[in-house]
VOMIMAR-240711 format. One record per residue: residue in one letter; x, y, z of N, C-alpha, C in turn. Coordinates in nm, 2 decimals. Example, Ala and Ser with C-alpha at 12.3 -4.5 7.8 and 13.67 -1.06 7.14 Angstrom:
% VOMIMAR-240711
{code:a; neast:1.32; nnorth:-0.57; nup:0.78; caeast:1.23; canorth:-0.45; caup:0.78; ceast:1.32; cnorth:-0.33; cup:0.78}
{code:s; neast:1.28; nnorth:-0.22; nup:0.71; caeast:1.37; canorth:-0.11; caup:0.71; ceast:1.29; cnorth:0.00; cup:0.79}
This chain:
% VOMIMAR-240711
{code:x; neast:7.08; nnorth:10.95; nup:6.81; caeast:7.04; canorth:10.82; caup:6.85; ceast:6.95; cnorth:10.83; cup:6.98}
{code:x; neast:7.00; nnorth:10.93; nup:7.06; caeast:6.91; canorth:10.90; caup:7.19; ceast:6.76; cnorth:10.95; cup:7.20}
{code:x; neast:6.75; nnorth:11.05; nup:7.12; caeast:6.59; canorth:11.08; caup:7.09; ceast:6.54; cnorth:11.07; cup:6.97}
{code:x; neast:6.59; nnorth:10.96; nup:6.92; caeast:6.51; canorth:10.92; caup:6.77; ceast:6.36; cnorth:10.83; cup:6.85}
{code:x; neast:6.22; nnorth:10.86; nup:6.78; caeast:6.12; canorth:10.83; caup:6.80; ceast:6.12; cnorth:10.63; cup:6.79}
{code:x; neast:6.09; nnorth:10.55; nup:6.78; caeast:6.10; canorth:10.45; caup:6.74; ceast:6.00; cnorth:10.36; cup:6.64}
{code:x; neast:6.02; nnorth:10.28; nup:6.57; caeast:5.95; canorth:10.31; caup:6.42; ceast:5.80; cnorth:10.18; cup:6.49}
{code:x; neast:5.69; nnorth:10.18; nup:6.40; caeast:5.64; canorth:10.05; caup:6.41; ceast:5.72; cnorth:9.95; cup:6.29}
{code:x; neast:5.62; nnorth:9.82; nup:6.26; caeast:5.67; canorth:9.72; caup:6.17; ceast:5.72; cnorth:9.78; cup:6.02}
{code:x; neast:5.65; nnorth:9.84; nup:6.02; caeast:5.61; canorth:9.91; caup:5.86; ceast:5.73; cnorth:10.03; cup:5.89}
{code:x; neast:5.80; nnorth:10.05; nup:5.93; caeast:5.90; canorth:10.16; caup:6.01; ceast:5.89; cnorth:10.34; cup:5.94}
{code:x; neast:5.75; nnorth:10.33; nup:6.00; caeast:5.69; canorth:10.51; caup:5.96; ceast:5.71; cnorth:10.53; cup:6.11}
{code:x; neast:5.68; nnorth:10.62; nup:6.07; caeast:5.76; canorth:10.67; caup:6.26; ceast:5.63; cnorth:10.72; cup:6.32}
{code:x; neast:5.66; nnorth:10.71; nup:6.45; caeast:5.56; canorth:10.70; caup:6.58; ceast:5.52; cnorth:10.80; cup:6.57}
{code:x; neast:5.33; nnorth:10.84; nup:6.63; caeast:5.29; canorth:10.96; caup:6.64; ceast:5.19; cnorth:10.96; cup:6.76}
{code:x; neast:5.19; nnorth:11.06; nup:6.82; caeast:5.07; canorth:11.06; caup:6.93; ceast:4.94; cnorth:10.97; cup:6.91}
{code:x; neast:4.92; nnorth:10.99; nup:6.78; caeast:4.79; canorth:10.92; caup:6.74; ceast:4.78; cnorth:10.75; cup:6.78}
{code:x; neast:4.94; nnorth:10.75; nup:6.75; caeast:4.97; canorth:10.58; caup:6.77; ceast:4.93; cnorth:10.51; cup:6.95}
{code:x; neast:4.94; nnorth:10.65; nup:7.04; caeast:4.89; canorth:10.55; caup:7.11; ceast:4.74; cnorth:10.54; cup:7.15}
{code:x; neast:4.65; nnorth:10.60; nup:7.06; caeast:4.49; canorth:10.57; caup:7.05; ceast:4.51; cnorth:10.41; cup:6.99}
{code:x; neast:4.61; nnorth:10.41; nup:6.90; caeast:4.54; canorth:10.25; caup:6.83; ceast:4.65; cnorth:10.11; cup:6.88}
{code:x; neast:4.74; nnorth:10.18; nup:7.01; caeast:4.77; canorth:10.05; caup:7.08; ceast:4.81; cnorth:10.12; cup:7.20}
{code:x; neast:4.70; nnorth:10.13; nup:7.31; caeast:4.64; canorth:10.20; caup:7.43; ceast:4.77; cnorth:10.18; cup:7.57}
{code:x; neast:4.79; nnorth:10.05; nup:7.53; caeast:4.86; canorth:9.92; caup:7.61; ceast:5.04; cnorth:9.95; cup:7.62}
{code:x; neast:5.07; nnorth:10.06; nup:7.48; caeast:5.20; canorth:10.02; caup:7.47; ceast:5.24; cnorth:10.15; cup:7.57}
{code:x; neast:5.40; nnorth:10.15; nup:7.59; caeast:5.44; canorth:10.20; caup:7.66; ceast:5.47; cnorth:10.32; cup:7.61}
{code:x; neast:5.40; nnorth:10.46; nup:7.71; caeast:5.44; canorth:10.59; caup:7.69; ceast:5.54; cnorth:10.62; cup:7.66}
{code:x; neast:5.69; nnorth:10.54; nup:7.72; caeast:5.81; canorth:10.60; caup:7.68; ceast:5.83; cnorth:10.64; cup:7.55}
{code:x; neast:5.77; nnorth:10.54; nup:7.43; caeast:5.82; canorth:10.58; caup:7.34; ceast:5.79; cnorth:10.73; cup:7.30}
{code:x; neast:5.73; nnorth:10.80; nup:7.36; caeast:5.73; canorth:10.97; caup:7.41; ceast:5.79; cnorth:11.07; cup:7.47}
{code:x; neast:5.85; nnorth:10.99; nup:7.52; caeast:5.96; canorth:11.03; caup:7.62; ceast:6.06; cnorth:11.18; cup:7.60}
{code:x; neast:6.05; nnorth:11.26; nup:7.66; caeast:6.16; canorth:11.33; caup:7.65; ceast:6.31; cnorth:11.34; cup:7.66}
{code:x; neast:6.31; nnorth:11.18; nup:7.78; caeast:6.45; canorth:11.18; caup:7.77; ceast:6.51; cnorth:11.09; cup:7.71}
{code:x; neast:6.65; nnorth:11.09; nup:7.74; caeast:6.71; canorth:10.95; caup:7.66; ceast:6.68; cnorth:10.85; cup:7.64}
{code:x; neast:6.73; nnorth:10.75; nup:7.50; caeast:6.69; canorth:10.59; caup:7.49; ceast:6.67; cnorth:10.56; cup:7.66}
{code:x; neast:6.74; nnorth:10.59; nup:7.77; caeast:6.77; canorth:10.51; caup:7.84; ceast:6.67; cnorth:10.53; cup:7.91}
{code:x; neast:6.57; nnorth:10.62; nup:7.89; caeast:6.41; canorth:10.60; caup:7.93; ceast:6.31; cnorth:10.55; cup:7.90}
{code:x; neast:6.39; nnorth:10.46; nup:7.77; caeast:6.27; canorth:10.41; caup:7.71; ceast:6.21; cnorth:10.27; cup:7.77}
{code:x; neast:6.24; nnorth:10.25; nup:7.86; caeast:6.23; canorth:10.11; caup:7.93; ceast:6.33; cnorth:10.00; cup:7.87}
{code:x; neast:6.38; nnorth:10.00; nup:7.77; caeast:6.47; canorth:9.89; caup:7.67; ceast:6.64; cnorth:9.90; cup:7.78}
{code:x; neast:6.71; nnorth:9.76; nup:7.75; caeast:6.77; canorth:9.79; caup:7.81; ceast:6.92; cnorth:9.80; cup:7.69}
{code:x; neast:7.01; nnorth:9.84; nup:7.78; caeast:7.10; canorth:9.94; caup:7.69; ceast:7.15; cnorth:9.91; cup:7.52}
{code:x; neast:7.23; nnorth:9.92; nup:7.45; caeast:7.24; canorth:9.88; caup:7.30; ceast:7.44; cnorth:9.82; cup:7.34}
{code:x; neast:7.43; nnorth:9.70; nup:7.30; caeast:7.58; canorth:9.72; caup:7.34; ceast:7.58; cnorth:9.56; cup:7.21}
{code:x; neast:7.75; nnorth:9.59; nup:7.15; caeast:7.77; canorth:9.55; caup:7.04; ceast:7.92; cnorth:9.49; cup:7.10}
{code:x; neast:7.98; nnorth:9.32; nup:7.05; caeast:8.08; canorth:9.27; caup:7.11; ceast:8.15; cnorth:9.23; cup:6.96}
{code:x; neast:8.23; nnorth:9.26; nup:7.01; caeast:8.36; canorth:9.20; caup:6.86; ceast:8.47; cnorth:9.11; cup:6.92}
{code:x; neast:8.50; nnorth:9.02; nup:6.86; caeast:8.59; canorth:8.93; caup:6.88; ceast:8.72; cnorth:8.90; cup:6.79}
{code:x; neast:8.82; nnorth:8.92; nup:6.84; caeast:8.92; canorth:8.89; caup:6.79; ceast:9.03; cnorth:8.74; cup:6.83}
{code:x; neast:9.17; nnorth:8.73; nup:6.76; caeast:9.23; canorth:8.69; caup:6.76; ceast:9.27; cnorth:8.62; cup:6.93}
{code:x; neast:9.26; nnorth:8.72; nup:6.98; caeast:9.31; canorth:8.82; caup:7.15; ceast:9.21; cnorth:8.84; cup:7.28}
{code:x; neast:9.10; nnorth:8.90; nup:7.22; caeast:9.02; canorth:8.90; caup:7.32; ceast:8.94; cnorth:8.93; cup:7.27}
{code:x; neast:8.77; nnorth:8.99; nup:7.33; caeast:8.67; canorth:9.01; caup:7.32; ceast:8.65; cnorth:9.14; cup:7.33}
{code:x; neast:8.55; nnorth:9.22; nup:7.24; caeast:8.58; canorth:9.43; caup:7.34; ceast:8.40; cnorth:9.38; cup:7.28}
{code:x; neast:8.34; nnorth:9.42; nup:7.41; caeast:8.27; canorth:9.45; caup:7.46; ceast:8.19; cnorth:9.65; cup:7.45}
{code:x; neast:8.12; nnorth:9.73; nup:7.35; caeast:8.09; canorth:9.84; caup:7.37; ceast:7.96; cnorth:9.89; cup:7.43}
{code:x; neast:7.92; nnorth:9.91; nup:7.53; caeast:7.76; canorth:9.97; caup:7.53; ceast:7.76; cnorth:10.10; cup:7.56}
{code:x; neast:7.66; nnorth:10.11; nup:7.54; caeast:7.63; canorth:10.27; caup:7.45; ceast:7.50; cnorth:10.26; cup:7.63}
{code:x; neast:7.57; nnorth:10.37; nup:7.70; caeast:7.44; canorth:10.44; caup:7.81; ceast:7.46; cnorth:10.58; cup:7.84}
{code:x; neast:7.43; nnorth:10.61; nup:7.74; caeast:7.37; canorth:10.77; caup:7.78; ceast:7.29; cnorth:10.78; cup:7.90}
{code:x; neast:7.35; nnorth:10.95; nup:7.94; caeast:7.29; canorth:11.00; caup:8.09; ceast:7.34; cnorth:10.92; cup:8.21}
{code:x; neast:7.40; nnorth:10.81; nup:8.19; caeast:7.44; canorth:10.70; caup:8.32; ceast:7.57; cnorth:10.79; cup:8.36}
{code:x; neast:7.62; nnorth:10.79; nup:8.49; caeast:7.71; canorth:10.84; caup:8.48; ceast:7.84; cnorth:10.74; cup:8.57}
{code:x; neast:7.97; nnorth:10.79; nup:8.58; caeast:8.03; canorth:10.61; caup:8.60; ceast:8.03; cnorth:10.58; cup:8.74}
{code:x; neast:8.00; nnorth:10.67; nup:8.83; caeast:7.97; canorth:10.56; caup:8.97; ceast:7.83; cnorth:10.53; cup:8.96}
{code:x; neast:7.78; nnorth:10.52; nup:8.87; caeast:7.64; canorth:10.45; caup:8.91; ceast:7.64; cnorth:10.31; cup:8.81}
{code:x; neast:7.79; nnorth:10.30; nup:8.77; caeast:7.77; canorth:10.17; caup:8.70; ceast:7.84; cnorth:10.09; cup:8.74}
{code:x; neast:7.84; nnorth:9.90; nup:8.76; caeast:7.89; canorth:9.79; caup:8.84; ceast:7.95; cnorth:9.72; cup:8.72}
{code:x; neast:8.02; nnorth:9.65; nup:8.72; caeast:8.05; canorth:9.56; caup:8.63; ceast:8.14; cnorth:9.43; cup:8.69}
{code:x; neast:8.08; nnorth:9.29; nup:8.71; caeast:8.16; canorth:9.21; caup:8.76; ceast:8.14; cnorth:9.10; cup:8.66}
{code:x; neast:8.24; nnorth:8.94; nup:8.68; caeast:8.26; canorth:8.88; caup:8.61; ceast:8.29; cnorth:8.75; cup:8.75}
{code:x; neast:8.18; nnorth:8.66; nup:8.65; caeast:8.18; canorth:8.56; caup:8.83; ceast:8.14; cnorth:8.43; cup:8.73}
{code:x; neast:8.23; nnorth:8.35; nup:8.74; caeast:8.22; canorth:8.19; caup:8.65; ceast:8.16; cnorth:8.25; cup:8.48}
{code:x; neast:8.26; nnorth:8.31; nup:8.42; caeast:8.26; canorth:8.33; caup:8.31; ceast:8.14; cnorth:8.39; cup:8.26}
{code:x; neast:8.08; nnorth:8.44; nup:8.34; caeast:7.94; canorth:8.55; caup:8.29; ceast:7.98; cnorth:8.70; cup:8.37}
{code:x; neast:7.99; nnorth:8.81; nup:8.26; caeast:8.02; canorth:8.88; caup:8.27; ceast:7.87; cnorth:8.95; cup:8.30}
{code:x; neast:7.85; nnorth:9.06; nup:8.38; caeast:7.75; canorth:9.10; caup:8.42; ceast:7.75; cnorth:9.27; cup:8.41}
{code:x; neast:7.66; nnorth:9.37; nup:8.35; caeast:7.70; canorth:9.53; caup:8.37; ceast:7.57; cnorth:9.56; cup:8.39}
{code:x; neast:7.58; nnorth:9.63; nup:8.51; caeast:7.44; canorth:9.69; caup:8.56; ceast:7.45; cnorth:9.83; cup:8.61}
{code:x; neast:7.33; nnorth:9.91; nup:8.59; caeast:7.35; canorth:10.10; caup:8.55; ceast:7.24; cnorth:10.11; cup:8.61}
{code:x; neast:7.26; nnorth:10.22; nup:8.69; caeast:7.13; canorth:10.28; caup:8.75; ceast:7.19; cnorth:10.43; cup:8.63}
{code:x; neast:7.02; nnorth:10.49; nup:8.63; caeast:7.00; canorth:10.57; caup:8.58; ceast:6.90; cnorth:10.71; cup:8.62}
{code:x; neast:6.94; nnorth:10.85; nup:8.64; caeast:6.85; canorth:10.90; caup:8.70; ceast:6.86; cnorth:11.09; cup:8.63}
{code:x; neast:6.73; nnorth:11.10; nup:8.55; caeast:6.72; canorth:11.24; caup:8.50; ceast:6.60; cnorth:11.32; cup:8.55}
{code:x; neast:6.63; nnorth:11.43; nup:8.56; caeast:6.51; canorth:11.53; caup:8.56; ceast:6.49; cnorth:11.62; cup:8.49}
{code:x; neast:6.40; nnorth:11.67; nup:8.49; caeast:6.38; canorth:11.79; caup:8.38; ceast:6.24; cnorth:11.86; cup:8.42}
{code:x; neast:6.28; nnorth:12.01; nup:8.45; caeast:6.22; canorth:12.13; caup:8.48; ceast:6.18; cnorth:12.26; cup:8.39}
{code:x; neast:6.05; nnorth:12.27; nup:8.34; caeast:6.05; canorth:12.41; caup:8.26; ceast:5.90; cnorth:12.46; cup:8.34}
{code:x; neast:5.96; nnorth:12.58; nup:8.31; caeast:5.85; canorth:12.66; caup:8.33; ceast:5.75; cnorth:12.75; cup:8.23}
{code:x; neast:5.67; nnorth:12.75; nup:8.20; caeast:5.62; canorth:12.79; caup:8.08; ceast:5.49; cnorth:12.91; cup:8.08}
{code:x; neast:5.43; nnorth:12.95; nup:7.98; caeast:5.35; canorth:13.02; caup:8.00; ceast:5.24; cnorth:13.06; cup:8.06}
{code:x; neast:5.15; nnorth:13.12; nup:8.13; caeast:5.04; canorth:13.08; caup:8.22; ceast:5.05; cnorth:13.04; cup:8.33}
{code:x; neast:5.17; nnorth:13.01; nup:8.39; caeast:5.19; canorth:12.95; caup:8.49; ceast:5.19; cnorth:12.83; cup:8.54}
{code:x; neast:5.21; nnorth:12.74; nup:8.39; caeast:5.22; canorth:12.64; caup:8.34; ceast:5.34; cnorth:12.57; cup:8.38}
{code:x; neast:5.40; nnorth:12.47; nup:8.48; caeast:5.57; canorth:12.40; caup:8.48; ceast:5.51; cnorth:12.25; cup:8.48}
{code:x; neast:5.63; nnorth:12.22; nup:8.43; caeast:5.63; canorth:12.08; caup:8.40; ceast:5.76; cnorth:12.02; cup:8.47}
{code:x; neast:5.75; nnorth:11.93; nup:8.54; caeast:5.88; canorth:11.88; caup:8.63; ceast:5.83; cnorth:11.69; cup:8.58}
{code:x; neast:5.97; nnorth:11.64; nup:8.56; caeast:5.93; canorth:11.48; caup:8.48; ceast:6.10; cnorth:11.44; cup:8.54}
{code:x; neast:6.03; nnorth:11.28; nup:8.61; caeast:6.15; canorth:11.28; caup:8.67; ceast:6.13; cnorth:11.12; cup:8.63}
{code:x; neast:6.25; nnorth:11.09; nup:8.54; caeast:6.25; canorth:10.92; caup:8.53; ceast:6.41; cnorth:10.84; cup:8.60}
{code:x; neast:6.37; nnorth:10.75; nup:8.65; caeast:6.49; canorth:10.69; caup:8.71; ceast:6.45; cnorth:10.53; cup:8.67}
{code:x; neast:6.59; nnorth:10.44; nup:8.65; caeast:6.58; canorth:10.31; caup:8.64; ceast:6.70; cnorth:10.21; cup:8.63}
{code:x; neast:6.72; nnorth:10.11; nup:8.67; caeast:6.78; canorth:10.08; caup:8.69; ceast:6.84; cnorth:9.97; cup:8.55}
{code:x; neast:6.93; nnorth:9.90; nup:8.50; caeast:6.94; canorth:9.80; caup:8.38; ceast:7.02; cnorth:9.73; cup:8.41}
{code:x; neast:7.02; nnorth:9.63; nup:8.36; caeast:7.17; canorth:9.52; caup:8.40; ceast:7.14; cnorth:9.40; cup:8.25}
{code:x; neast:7.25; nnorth:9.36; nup:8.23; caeast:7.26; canorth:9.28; caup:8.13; ceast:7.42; cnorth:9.20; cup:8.13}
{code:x; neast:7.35; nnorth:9.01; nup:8.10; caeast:7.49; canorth:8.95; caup:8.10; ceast:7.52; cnorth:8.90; cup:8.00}
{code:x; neast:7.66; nnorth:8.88; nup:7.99; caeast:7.70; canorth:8.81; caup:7.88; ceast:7.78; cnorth:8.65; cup:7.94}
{code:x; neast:7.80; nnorth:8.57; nup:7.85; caeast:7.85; canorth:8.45; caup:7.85; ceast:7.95; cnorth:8.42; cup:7.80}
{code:x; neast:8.08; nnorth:8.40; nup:7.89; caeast:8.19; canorth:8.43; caup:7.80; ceast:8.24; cnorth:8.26; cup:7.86}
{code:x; neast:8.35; nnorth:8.16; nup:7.72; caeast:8.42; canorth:8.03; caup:7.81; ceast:8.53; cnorth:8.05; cup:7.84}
{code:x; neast:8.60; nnorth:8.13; nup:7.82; caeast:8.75; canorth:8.15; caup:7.73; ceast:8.80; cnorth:8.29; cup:7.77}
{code:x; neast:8.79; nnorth:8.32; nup:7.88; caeast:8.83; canorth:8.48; caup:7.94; ceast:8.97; cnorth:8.45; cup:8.05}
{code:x; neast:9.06; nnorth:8.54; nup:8.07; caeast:9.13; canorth:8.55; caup:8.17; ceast:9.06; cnorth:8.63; cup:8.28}
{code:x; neast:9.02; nnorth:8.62; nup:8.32; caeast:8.94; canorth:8.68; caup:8.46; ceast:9.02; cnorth:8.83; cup:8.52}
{code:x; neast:9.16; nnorth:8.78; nup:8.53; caeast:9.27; canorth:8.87; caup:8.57; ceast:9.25; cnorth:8.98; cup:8.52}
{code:x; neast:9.24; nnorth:8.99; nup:8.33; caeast:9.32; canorth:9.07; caup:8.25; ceast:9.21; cnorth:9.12; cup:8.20}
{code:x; neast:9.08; nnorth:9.12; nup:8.23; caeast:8.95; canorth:9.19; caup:8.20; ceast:9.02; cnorth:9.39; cup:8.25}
{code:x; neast:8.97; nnorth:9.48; nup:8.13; caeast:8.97; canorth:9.63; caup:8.17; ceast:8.84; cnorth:9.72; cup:8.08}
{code:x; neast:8.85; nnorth:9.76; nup:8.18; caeast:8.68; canorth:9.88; caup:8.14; ceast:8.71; cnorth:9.99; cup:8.16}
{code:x; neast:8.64; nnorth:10.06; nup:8.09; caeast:8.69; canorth:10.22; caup:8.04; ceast:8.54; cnorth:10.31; cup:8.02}
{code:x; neast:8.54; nnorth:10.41; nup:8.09; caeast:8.40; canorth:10.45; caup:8.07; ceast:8.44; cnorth:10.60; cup:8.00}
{code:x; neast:8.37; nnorth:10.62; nup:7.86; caeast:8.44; canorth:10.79; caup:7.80; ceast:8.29; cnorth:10.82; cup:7.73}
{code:x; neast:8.26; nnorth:10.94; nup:7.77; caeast:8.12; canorth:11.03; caup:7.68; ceast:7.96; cnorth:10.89; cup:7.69}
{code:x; neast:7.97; nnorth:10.86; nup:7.75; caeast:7.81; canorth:10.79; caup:7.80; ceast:7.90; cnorth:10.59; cup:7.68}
{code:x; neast:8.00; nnorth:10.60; nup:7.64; caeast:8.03; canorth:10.45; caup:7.64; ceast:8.11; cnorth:10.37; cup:7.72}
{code:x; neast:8.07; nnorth:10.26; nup:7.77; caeast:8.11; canorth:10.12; caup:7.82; ceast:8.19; cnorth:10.07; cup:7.73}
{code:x; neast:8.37; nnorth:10.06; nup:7.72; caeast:8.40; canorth:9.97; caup:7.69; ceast:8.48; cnorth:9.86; cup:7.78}
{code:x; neast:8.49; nnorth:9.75; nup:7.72; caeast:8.56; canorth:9.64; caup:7.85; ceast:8.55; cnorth:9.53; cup:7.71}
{code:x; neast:8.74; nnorth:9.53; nup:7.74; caeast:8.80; canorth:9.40; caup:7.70; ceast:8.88; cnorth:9.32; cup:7.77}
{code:x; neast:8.82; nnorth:9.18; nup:7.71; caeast:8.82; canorth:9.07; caup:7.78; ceast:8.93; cnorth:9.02; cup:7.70}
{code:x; neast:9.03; nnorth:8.95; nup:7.79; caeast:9.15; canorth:8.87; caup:7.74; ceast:9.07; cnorth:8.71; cup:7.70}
{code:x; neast:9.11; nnorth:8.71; nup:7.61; caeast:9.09; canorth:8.54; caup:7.58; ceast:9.20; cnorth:8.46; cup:7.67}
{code:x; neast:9.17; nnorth:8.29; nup:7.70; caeast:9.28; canorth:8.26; caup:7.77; ceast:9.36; cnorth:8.18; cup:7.65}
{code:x; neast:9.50; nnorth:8.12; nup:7.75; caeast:9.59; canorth:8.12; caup:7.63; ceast:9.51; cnorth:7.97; cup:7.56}
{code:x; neast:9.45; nnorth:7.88; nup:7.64; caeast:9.40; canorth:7.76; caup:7.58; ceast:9.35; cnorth:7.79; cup:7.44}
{code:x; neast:9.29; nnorth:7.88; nup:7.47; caeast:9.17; canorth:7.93; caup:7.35; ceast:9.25; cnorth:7.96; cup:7.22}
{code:x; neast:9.36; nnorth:8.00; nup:7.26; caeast:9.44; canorth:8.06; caup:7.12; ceast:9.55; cnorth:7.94; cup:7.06}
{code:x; neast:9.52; nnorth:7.82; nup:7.13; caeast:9.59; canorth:7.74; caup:7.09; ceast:9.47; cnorth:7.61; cup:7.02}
{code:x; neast:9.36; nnorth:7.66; nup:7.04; caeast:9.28; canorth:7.55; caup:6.97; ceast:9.31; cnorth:7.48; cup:6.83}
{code:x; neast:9.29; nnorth:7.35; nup:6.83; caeast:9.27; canorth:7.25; caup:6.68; ceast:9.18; cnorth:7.19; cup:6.68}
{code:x; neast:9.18; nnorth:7.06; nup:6.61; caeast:9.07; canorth:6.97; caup:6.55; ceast:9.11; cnorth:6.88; cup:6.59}
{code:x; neast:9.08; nnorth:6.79; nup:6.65; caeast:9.12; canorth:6.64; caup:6.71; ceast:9.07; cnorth:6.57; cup:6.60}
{code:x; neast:9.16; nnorth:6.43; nup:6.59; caeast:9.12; canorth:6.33; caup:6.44; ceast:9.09; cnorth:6.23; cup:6.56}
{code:x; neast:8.97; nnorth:6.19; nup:6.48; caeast:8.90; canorth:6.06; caup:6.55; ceast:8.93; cnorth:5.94; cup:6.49}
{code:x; neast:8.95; nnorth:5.81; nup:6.59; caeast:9.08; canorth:5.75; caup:6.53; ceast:8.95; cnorth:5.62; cup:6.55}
């Protein structure tokens, strides 16, 4: 996942050639390092249950003190700084040193959260964080209009 090329419309996969015929787009998709250099911001996938919400994003290379996560009037917020380098030295006396750093943040919208009972867990480059539903929410019905 983190160094797959990324497709155009017609989903043939990207070639050097491609950026002669769109000049404008961004080099990352060249990139040697992770998705998380691609300028996009992270891939993160929410499921909902009965109970609460679990929240997964996927940030490779991030590592966990350079990630925030707060929750302020029911919008949950996760923001990642990101920073790689990469050094070779090659033939002729040829080295290449490529250093990308960036920062990402992304919120979600939650009505129906315990604030309290929010927990996040950071294992192998994933975010997870689940969110308690509150008890209102698990008691919901249909009001009859009279």
């Amino acid at each position: 996942m983190a160094n797959d090329l990324r497709t155009q419309n017609n989903n043939s996969p990207l070639t050097v050639w491609d950026l002669f015929s769109r000049p404008l787009a961004s080099f990352a998709d060249f990139s040697p390092f992770d998705s998380m250099a691609e300028g996009d911001n992270f891939k993160t996938d929410i499921k909902e249950d009965d109970k609460a919400y679990t929240l997964k994003a996927d940030l490779p290379g991030v590592k966990k003190e350079d990630l925030k996560v707060d929750f302020n009037d029911g919008v949950l917020t996760i923001s990642a700084e990101h920073h790689s380098n990469k050094e070779e030295t090659g033939k002729d006396g040829y080295i290449l040193r490529e250093r990308v750093s960036g920062s990402y943040q992304r919120s979600f919208g939650f009505d129906n959260v315990t604030p309290e009972g929010i927990d996040a867990a950071f294992d192998n480059g994933v975010l997870t964080i689940t969110l308690p539903k509150t008890a209102a929410a698990q008691n919901a019905r249909s009001i009859e209009i009279k």
